[in-house]
C-alpha positions as CSV (number, residue, x, y, z in Angstrom):
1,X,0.0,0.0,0.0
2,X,1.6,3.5,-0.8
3,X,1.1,6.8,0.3
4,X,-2.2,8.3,-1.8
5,X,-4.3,5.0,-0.6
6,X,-3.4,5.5,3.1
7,X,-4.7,9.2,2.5
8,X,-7.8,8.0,0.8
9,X,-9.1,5.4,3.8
10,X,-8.2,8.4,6.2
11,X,-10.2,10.9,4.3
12,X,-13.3,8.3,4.6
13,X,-16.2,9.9,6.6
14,X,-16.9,8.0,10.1
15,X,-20.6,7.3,10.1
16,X,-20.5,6.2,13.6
17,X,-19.5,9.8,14.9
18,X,-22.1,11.9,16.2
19,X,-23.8,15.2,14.7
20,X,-23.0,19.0,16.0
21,X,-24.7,21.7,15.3
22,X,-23.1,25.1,15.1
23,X,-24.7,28.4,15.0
24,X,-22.7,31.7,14.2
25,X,-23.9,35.3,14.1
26,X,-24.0,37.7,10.7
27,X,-19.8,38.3,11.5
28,X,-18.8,34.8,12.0
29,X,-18.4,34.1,15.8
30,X,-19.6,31.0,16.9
31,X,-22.6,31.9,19.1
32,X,-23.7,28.0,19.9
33,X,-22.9,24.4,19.8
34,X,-25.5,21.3,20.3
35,X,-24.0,18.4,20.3
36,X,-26.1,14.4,20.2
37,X,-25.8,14.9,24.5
38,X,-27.7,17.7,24.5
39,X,-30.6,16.2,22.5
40,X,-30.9,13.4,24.9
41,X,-30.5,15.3,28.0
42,X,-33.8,17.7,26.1
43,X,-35.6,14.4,25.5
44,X,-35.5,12.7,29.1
45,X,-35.6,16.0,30.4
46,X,-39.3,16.1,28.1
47,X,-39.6,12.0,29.2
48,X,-39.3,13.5,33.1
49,X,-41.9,16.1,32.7
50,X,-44.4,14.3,31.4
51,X,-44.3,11.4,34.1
52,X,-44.1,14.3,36.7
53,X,-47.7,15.7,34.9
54,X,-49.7,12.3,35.0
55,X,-48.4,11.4,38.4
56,X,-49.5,14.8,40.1
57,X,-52.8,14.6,37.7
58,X,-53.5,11.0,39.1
59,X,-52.7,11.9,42.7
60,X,-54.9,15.0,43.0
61,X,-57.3,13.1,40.9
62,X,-57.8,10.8,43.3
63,X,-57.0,12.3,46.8
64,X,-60.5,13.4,48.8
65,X,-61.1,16.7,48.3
66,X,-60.4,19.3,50.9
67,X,-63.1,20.1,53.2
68,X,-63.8,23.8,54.0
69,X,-64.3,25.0,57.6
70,X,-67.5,26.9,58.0
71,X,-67.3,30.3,58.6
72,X,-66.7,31.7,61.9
73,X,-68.9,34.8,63.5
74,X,-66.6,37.5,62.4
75,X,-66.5,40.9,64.6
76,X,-68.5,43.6,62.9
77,X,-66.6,46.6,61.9
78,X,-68.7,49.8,62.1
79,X,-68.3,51.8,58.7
80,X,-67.3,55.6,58.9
């Protein structure tokens, strides 16, 4: 094998690399960068959530509701 093959496997795009995502403003400067990590921290992060939701809207769902204590004689204010 010479030279100009070992240059052409190297060259040979890794599909098992992950993605990033850059975004730079209108003069170049790299404003942000997503990488595969932050996708799956978004998506259990979204996962969590949503458990959180049904849990709280099964547990109040099915509590007893709160009963109200009647009202108390209350001291009457005279009115200027």
């Amino acid at each position: 094998m010479n030279q100009f093959e070992s240059r052409q496997s190297q060259s040979q795009l890794n599909k098992n690399e992950g993605w990033v995502v850059q975004v730079y403003s209108s003069n170049r400067r790299l404003l942000c960068m997503l990488e595969p990590s932050h996708g799956w921290i978004f998506l259990i992060g979204c996962g969590f959530g949503l458990l959180l939701s049904v849990i709280w809207f099964n547990a109040t769902r099915n509590s007893p509701p709160l009963e109200s204590t009647p009202p108390t004689d209350s001291l009457i204010l005279p009115v200027d």
